[in-house]
C-alpha positions in Angstrom: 92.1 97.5 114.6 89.3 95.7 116.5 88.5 91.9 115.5 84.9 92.4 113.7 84.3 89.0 115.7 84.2 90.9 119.3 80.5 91.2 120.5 81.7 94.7 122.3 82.8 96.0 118.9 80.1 95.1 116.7 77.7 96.3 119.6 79.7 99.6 119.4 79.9 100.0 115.6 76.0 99.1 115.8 75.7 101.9 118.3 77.4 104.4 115.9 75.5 104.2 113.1 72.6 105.0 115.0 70.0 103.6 112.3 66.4 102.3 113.6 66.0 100.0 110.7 65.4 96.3 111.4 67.0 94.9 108.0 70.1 96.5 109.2 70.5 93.7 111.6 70.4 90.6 109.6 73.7 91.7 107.5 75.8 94.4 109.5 77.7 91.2 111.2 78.7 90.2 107.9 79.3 93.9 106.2 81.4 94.8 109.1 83.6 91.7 108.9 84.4 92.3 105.0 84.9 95.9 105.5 87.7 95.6 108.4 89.6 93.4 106.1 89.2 96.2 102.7 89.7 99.3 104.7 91.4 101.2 106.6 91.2 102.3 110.3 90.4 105.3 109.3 89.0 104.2 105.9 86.5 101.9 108.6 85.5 105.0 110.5 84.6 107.3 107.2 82.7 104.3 105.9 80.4 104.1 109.2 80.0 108.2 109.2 78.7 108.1 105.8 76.3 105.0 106.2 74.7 107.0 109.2 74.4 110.2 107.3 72.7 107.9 104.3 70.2 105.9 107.2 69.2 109.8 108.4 68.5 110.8 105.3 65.0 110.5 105.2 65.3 107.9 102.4 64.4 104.8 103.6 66.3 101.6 104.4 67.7 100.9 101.1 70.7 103.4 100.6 71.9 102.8 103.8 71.7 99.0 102.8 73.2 99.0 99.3 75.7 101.2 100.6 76.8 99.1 104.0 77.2 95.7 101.2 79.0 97.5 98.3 81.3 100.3 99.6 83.9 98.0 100.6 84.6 96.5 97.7 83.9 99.8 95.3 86.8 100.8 98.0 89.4 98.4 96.9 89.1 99.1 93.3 89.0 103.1 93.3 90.1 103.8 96.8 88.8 105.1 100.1 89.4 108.9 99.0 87.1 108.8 96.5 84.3 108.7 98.9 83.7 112.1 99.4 83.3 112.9 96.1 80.7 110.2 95.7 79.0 111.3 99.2 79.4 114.8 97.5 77.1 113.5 94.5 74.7 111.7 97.0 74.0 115.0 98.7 73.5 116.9 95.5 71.0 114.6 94.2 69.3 114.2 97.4 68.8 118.4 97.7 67.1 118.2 94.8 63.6 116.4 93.4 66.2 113.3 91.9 66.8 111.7 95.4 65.1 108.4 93.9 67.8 108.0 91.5 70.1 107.4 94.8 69.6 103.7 95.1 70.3 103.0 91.1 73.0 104.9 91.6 74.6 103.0 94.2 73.7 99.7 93.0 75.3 100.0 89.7 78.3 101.7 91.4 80.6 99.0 92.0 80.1 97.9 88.0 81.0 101.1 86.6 84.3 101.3 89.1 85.5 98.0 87.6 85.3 99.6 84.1 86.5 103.1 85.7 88.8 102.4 88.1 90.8 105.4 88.4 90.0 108.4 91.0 90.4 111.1 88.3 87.5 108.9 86.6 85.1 108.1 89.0 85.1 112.0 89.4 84.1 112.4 85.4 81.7 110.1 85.4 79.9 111.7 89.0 80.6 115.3 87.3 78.6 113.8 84.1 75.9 112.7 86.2 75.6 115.7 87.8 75.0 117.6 84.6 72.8 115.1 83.5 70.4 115.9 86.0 70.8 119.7 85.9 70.4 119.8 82.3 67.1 117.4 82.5 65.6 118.6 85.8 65.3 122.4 85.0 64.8 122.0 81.4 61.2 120.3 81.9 58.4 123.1 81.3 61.1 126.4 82.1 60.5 126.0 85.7 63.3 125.6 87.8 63.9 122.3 89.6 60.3 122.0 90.1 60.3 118.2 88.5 62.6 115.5 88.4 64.5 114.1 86.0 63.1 111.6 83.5 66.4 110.1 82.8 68.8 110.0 85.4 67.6 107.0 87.4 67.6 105.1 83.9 71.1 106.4 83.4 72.6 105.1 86.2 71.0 101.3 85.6 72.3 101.6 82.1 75.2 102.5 82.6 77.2 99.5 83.3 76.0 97.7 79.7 77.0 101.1 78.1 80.6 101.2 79.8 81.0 98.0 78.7 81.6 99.0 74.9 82.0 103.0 74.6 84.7 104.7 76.8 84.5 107.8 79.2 84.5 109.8 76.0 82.4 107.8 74.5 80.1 107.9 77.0 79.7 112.1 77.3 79.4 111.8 73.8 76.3 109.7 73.8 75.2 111.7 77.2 75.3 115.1 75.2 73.4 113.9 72.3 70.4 112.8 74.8 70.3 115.6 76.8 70.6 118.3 73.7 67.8 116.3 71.7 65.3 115.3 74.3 65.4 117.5 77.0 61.9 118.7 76.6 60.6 115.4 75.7 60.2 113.4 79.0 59.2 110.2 77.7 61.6 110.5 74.7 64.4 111.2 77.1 63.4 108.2 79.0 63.2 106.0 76.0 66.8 107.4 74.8 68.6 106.4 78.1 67.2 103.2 78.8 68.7 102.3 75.4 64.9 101.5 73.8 65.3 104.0 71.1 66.5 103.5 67.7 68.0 107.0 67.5 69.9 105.7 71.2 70.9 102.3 69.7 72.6 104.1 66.4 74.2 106.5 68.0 75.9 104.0 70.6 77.2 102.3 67.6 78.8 105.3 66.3 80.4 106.2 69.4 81.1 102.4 69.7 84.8 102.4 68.0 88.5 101.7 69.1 90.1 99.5 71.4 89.4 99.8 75.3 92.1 99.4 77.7 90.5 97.9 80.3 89.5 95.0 77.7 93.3 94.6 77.0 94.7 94.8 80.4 95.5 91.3 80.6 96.7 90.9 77.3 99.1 93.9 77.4 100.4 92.8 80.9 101.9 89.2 79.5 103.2 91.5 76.7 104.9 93.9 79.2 105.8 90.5 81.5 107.0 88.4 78.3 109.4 90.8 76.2 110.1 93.2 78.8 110.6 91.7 82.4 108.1 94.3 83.7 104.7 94.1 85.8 104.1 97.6 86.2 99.7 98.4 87.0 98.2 100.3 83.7 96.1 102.9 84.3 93.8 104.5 82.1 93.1 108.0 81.8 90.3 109.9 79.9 91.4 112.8 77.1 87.5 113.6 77.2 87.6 116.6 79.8 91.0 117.7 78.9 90.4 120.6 76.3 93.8 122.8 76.8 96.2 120.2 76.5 95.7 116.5 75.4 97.1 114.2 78.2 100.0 112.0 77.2 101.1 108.5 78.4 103.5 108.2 80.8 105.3 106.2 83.6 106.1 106.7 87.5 106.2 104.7 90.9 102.5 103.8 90.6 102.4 102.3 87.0 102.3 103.4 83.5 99.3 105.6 82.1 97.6 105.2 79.2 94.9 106.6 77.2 91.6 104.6 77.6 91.2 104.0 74.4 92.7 103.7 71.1 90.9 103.8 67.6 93.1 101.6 64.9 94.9 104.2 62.8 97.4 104.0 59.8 96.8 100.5 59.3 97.9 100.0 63.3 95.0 98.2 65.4 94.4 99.9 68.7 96.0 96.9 70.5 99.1 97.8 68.4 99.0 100.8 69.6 99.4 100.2 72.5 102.0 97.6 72.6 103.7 100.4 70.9 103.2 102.8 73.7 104.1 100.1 76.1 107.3 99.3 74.2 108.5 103.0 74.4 107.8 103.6 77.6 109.8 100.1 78.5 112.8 101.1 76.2 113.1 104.2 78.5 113.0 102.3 81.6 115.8 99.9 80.8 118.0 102.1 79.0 117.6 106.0 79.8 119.5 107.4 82.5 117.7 110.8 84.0 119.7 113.8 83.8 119.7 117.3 85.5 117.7 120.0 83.5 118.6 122.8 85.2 121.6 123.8 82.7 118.8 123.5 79.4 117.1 126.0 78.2 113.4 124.2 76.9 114.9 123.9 73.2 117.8 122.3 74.2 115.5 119.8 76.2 113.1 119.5 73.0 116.2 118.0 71.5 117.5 115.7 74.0 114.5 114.1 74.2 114.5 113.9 70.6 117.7 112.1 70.3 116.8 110.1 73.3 113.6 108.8 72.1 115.4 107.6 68.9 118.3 105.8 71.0 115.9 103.7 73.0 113.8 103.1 69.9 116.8 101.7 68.1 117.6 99.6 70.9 114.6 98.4 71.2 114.8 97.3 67.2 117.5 95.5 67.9 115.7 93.1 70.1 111.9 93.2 68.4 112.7 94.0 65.0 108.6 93.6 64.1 108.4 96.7 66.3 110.0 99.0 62.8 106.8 98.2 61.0 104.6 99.9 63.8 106.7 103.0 65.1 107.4 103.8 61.5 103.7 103.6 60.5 102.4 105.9 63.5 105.1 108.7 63.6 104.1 112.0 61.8 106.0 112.1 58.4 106.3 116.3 58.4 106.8 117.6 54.7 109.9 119.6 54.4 109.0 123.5 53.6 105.6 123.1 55.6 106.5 125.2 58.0 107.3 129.1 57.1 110.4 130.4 59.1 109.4 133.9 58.6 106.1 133.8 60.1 106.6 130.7 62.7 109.0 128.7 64.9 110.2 125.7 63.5 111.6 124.0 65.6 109.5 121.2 66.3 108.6 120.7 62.6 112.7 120.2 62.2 112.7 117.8 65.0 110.1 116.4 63.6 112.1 116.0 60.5 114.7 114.5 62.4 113.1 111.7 64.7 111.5 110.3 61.6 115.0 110.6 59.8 116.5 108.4 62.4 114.0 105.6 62.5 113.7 105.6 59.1 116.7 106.4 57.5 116.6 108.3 54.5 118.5 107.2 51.7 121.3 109.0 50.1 120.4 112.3 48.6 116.7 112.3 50.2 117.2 115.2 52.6 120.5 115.5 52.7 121.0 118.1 55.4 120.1 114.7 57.8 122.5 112.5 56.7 125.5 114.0 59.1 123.1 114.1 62.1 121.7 110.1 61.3 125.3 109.3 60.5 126.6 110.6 63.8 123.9 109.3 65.4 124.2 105.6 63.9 127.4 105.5 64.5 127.4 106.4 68.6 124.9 103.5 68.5 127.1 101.3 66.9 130.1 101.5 69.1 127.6 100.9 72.3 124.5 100.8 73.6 125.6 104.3 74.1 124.1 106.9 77.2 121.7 109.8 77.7 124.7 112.1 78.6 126.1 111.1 74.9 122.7 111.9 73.2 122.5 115.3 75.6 125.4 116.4 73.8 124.9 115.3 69.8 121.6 117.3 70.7 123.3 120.5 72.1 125.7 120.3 68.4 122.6 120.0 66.6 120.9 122.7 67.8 124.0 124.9 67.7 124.1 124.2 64.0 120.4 124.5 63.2 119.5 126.5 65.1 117.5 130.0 63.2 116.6 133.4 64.6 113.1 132.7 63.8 112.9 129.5 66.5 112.3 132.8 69.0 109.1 133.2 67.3 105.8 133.0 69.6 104.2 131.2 67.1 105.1 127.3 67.0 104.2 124.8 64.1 102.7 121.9 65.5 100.9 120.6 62.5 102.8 116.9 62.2 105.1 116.9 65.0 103.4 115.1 67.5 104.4 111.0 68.0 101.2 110.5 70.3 102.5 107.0 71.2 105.5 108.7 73.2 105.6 109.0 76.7 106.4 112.5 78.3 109.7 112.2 78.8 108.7 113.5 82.3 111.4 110.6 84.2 114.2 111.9 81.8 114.9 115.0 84.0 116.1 116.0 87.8 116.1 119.1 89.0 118.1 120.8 91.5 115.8 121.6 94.7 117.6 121.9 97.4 120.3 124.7 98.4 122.9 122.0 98.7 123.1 121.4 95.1 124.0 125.3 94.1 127.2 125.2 93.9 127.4 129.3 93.4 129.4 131.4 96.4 127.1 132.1 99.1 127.9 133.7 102.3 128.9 130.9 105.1 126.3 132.7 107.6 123.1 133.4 105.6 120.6 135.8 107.2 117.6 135.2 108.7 115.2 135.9 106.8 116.8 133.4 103.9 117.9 130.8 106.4 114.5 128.6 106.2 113.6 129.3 102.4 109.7 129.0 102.1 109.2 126.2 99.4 106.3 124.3 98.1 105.2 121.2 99.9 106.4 117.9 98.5 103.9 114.9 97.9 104.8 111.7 98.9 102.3 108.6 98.7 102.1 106.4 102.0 101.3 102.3 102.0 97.9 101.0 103.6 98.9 97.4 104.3 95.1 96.5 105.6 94.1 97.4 101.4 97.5 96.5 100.3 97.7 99.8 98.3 99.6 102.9 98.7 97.9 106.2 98.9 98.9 108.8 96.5 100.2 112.1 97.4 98.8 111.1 100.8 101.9 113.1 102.8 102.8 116.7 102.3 106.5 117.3 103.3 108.2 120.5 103.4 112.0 121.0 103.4 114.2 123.7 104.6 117.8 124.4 105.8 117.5 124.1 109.7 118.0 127.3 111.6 121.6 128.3 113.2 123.0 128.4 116.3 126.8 129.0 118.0 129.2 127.2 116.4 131.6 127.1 118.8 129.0 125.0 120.9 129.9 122.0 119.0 133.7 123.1 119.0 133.3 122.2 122.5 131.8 119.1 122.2 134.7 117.8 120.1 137.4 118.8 122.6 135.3 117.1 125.1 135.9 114.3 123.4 139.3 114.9 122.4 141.1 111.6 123.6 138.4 109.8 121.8 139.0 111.5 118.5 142.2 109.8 118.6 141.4 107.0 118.7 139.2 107.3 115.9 142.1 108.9 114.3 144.1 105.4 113.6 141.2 103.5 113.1 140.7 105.9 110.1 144.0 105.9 108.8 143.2 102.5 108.4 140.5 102.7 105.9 141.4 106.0 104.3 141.8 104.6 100.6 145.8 104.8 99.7 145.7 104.6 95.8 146.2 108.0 94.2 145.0 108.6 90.6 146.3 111.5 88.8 144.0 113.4 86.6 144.9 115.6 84.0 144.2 117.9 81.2 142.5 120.4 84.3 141.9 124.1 83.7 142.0 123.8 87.6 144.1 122.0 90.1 146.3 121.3 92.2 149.1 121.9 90.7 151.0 122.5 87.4 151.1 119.7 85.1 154.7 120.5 83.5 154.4 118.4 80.7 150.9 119.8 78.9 152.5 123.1 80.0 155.3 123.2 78.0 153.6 121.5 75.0 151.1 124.6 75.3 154.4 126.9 75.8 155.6 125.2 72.1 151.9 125.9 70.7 151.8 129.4 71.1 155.6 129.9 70.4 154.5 128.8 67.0 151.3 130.7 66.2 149.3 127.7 67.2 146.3 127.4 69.7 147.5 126.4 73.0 145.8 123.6 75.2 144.6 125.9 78.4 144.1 122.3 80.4 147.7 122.6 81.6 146.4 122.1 85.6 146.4 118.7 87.5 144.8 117.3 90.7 144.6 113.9 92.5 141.7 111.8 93.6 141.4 108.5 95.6 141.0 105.6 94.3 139.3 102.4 95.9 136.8 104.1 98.2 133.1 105.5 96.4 130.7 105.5 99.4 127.8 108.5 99.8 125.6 108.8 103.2 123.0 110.4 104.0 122.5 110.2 107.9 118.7 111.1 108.6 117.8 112.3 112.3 114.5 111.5 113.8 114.1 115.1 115.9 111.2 113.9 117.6 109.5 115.5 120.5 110.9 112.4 123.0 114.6 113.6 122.4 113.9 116.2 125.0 113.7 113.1 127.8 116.7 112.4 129.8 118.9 109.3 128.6 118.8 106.3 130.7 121.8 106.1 133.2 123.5 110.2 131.9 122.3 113.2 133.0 122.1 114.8 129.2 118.9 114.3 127.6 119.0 111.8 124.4 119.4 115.3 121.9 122.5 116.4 123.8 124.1 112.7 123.4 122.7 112.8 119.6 124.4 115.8 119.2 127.9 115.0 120.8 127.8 111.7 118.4 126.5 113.6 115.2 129.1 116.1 115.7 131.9 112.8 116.0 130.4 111.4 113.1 130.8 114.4 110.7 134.3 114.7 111.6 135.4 111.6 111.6 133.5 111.1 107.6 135.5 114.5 106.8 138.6 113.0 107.6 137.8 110.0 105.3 136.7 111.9 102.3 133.8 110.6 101.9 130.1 112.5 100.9 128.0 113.1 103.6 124.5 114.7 104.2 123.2 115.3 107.2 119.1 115.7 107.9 116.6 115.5 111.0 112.9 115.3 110.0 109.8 115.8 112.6 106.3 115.3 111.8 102.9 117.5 113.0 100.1 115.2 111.1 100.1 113.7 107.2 100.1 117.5 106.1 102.9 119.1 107.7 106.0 116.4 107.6 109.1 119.0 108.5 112.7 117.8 106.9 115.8 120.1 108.0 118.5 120.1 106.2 121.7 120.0 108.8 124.8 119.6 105.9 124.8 118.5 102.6 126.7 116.5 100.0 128.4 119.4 98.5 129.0 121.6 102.1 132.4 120.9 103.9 133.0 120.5 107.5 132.7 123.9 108.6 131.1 126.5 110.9 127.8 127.0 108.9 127.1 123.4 109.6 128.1 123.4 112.9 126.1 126.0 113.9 123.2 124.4 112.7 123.8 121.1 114.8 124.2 123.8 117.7 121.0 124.6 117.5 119.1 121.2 116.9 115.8 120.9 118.6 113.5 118.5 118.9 109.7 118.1 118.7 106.6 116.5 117.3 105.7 113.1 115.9 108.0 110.6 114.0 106.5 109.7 110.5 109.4 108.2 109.4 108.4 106.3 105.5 108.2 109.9 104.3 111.4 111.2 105.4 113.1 108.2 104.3 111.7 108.6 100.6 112.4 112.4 100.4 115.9 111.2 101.8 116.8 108.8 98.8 115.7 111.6 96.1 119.4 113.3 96.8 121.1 109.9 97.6 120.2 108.7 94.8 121.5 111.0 92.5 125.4 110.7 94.0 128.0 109.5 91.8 129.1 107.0 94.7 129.3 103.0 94.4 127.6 102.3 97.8 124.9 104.4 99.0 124.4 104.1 102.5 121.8 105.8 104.6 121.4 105.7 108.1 118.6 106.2 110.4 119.2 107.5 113.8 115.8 107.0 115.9 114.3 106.4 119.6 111.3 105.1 118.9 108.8 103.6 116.5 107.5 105.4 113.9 104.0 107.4 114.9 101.7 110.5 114.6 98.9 112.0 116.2 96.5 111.6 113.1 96.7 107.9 113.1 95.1 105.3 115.2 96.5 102.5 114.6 100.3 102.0 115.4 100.7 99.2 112.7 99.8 101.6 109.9 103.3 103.7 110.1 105.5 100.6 110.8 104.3 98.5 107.3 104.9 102.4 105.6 107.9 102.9 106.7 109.0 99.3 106.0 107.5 99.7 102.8 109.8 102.7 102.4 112.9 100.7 103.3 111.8 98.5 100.2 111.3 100.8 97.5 114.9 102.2 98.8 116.1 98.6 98.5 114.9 99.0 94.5 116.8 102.3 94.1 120.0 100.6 95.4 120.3 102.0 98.7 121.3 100.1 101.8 119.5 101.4 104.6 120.4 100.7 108.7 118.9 102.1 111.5 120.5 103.1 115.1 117.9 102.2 117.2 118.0 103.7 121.0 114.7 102.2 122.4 115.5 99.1 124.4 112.1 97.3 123.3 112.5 98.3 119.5 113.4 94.6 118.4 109.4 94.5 118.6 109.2 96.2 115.5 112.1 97.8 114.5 113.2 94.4 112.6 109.4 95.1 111.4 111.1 97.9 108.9 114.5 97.1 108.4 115.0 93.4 109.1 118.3 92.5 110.3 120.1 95.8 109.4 119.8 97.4 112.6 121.5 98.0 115.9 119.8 98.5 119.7 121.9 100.7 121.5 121.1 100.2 125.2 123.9 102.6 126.9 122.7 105.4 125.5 125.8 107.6 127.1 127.7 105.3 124.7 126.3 106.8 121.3 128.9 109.2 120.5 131.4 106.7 120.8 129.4 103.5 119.2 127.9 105.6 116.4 131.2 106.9 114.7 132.6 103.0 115.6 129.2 101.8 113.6 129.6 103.5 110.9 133.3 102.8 110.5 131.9 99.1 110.5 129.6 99.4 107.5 131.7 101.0 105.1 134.8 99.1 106.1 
């Protein structure tokens, strides 16, 4: 990005916005210099493009002013994206007979983003706006549009005092009961907004109530930082504009959500509450271990996440014992025969039953059909800290128990099941995505039309190191197994390097693990386990049930290592290598092909991907082999037929690449890039920009416990590929070399 400093520049951004007005002068030096350091390239260019449009409006100097002074900073707190749907406002008001109303608006804009400072919002409070001045401009006299509104300048000054003490809900709720009582009184309405009213001032007080996040944050944060070792962002969310489903809290990558406020219930302030909240959604962090979903139907996931919420709770007692008094005061205490089994499901009202059951024990004859489930449950708790798996599987007995032909019902009690200070339980399950985790037979050679399987996009956020923020769901990335070729292609590539695969050979006899363990009690294996065989033989000689687990097999000991081996398929492969006549594919080809087999012969997991990018929107990843396919001609042919083209947007591909690493049952997890240049796309300016996401990328991987290396082949790439991955990497200058360094390499790092 250009230094805001350089005459040339400034005369150049001058140039582009293309305004006439004198007062512009004075302070575009100084507006230019703070935006460069709060946005983006990009983020710089949008912010210009808008300030023209707002200097042609027709309005005068001052929108263009205001806007040139405070966009920056309204950036950093709500993010760059979130200026279309302002600009989007802007140009509504000014179409109509409102456009006055503009320069409140953006003068009290920055205040309200510090008390809303969520996209999601932002876009509430502009929608509310919006209807603020339809209701009040057409309402005046019947006639359509034909005055402006009384109120909505007025709004938009008084709304920063009013966001100070009522929240988003709140607010709507005081904004409905002005525009439905003096819409046809334009000096009423006026009086009513600006807060001069009586009837204004009471009903602010009523809608004045609860606890407000944003007046907590700091507060809540030592909480989370003190007890809990965490420093995770909160974010608020409205439950105003959410009529079909009331939002729940909740935690991912970008920080735990929470309700923007809390009213004080059961003898619980809303600052409790919260800590509450925060506490549960803590517990689940340090102690729950996400499982696949696929095998569950959704009542068997109902009670997992029953079961599980009650493990981490107790756990959680254990440590903050002052929590009991809290938890036991805001969950639901369901009556028992409330809900009617022959005219609803009840399954959620025995649940219910049950989570309060195991925070609060009941005593000995009070509901005694509990007492076996607590018991069990108590005591897996007290032998351990215990797992998810183990509370998968009291759940599944549970339910097998319990279980009554009217839970098939399409009508569901909900009256006193919900435990609103629960998260979602949304990080407690995985699901299988990708063909290599479908373990049922398929044919070797699919066809066709099923080879590259048309599935959604997935959204990946990308880091903006010039705002020090990452931008959600910025990347769309779609996945798909890579199309086939001749296998024998790469059957001729391994002869060709015949006399080095035997080489490789006794270096991997050396590191092929040599302690065998012997696992038994198998309904399938390797062989016949004589012992459990004849014991089973004796059983059913005698009328008893025989053990069918009579098989055995063997597994290695002393060796757990999973890689993932991620391509970059980038339009520059095509080039021919420095000092070969084979272009830099061929040679990646020749040492992918070494690679695979010589990983086969170790035993070892290995997945195999190349990714390409055309823009943010259209990141390709190609799935070459994966975890669960063997070395055979199905993957071969698809590293027959690897081609190479487009862009190299590498953070993305590396994040979609840890989702399946992550989940092997390995003690290393290794994943190694293969690239020839630096990252880069053709929708992005400045070359900085992909290099901080992609080391970004490497970090979050770091967090996940993945080691990462890269094979660099660019003979300048120290410039920045140390940048990403710091010292873990390697500059391959002979690139006729690579198929013989990159099995060597790899031997190296799992030695």
């Amino acid at each position: 990005m250009a230094h805001p400093s350089d005459p040339e520049q400034l005369q150049a951004w001058r140039a582009q916005l293309a305004c006439a007005f004198a007062s512009i002068d004075g302070i575009f030096a100084d507006c230019m210099a703070d935006a460069s350091v709060k946005l983006s390239a990009q983020g710089l260019e949008d912010f210009l493009e808008q300030a023209r449009f707002l200097g042609k409006m027709g309005r005068g100097a001052e929108p263009v002013l205001i806007f040139l002074q405070e966009w920056p900073t309204i950036a950093t707190l709500v993010g760059e994206d979130t200026l279309d749907a302002v600009m989007v406002a802007i140009k509504r008001i000014n179409k109509s007979p409102n456009s006055k109303a503009i320069v409140p608006l953006l003068q009290s804009l920055a205040a309200v983003s510090r008390r809303l400072p969520t996209p999601a919002q932002l876009q509430h409070y502009l929608d509310l706006s919006l209807q603020l001045m339809d209701r009040t401009s057409t309402s005046i006299h019947g006639i359509h549009k034909s005055y402006p509104s009384p109120s909505l300048a007025t709004f938009f000054e008084t709304a920063p005092r009013l966001l100070d003490v009522l929240s988003l809900q709140g607010l709507a709720n005081w904004v409905t009961y002005g525009m439905r009582n003096y819409a046809h009184h334009p000096e009423q309405q006026r009086e009513f907004f600006s807060l001069q009213g009586a009837d204004s001032r009471a009903v602010l007080q009523r809608e004045r109530h609860g606890t407000l996040l944003m007046d907590q944050t700091r507060a809540l944060d030592l909480t989370l930082r003190a007890l809990w070792q965490m420093s995770d962002v909160l974010v608020p969310y409205a439950t105003t504009f959410d009529v079909q489903r009331v939002p729940m809290p909740y935690f991912d990558a970008d920080g735990m959500r929470l309700p923007d406020v809390y009213d004080a219930r059961a003898g619980v302030s809303g600052l409790d509450r919260y800590r509450a909240a925060l506490a549960h959604m803590a517990a689940h962090r340090r102690w729950s271990t996400p499982i696949f979903a696929d095998n569950f139907s959704p009542a068997q996931r109902l009670a997992i996440e029953c079961f599980e919420d009650a493990r981490v709770e107790s756990l959680a007692l254990r440590q903050y014992p002052g929590l009991r008094r809290i938890f036991a005061a805001l969950h639901p205490d369901p009556k028992e025969g409330a809900c009617n089994p022959a005219t609803h499901s009840c399954l959620r009202h025995r649940l219910a039953m049950l989570s309060r059951a195991l925070l609060v024990p009941p005593t000995r004859f009070d509901r005694p059909q509990l007492q076996e489930w607590v018991q069990r449950f108590q005591a897996l708790l007290a032998q351990s800290v215990s797992s998810t798996a183990e509370m998968a599987s009291l759940a599944l007995s549970y339910l097998g128990k319990t279980r009554l032909q009217s839970d098939q019902l399409p009508d569901t009690w909900f009256a006193d099941t919900e435990v609103d200070y629960r998260d979602d339980n949304r990080h407690l399950w995985r699901f299988h995505e990708r063909p290599d985790d479908d373990e049922s037979d398929a044919p070797a050679q699919p066809p066709p039309e099923q080879e590259i399987p048309k599935l959604p996009p997935r959204h990946y956020p990308e880091w903006d190191y010039t705002s020090q923020t990452l931008r959600p769901d910025w990347v769309s990335l779609y996945e798909r197994l890579h199309p086939s070729g001749n296998a024998g292609d790469v059957d001729a590539l391994l002869a060709k390097h015949a006399a080095l695969s035997k080489r490789l050979k006794r270096l991997l006899d050396l590191l092929k693990p040599q302690d065998k363990v012997r696992l038994r009690f198998q309904e399938d294996g390797s062989e016949l386990d004589l012992d459990v065989a004849i014991r089973a033989l004796i059983d059913l000689k005698s009328g008893n049930r025989p053990d069918v687990r009579v098989n055995m097999s063997h597994t290695t000991d002393g060796r757990s290592i999973a890689t993932t081996l991620l391509l970059d398929l980038s339009e520059s492969l095509n080039e021919k290598a420095r000092g070969a006549q084979q272009t830099v594919l061929q040679l990646s080809q020749e040492a992918v092909s070494l690679l695979a087999w010589a990983v086969q012969q170790l035993g070892d997991p290995l997945a195999i991907a190349g990714f390409h990018s055309n823009t943010r929107h259209d990141v390709r990843y190609l799935h070459l082999k994966g975890f669960n396919e063997p070395w055979n001609d199905t993957v071969k042919a698809r590293l027959a037929a690897m081609q190479a083209a487009y862009s190299t947007r590498m953070g993305a591909a590396l994040r979609h690449a840890a989702h399946s690493l992550v989940s092997q049952a390995a003690d290393k997890k290794l994943l190694l890039v293969l690239t020839d240049g630096q990252p880069a796309d053709i929708d992005v300016k400045d070359e900085q920009l992909l290099i901080e996401d992609a080391k970004e990328a490497v970090k979050e991987l770091d967090h996940q416990g993945i080691f990462s290396y890269c094979i660099n082949l660019d003979a300048s790439a120290d410039a920045y590929v140390s940048t990403i991955f710091g010292q873990r990497y390697t500059v391959i200058d002979n690139i006729a070399r690579l198929p013989e360094q990159l099995p060597r390499l790899f031997m190296a790092l799992t030695r």
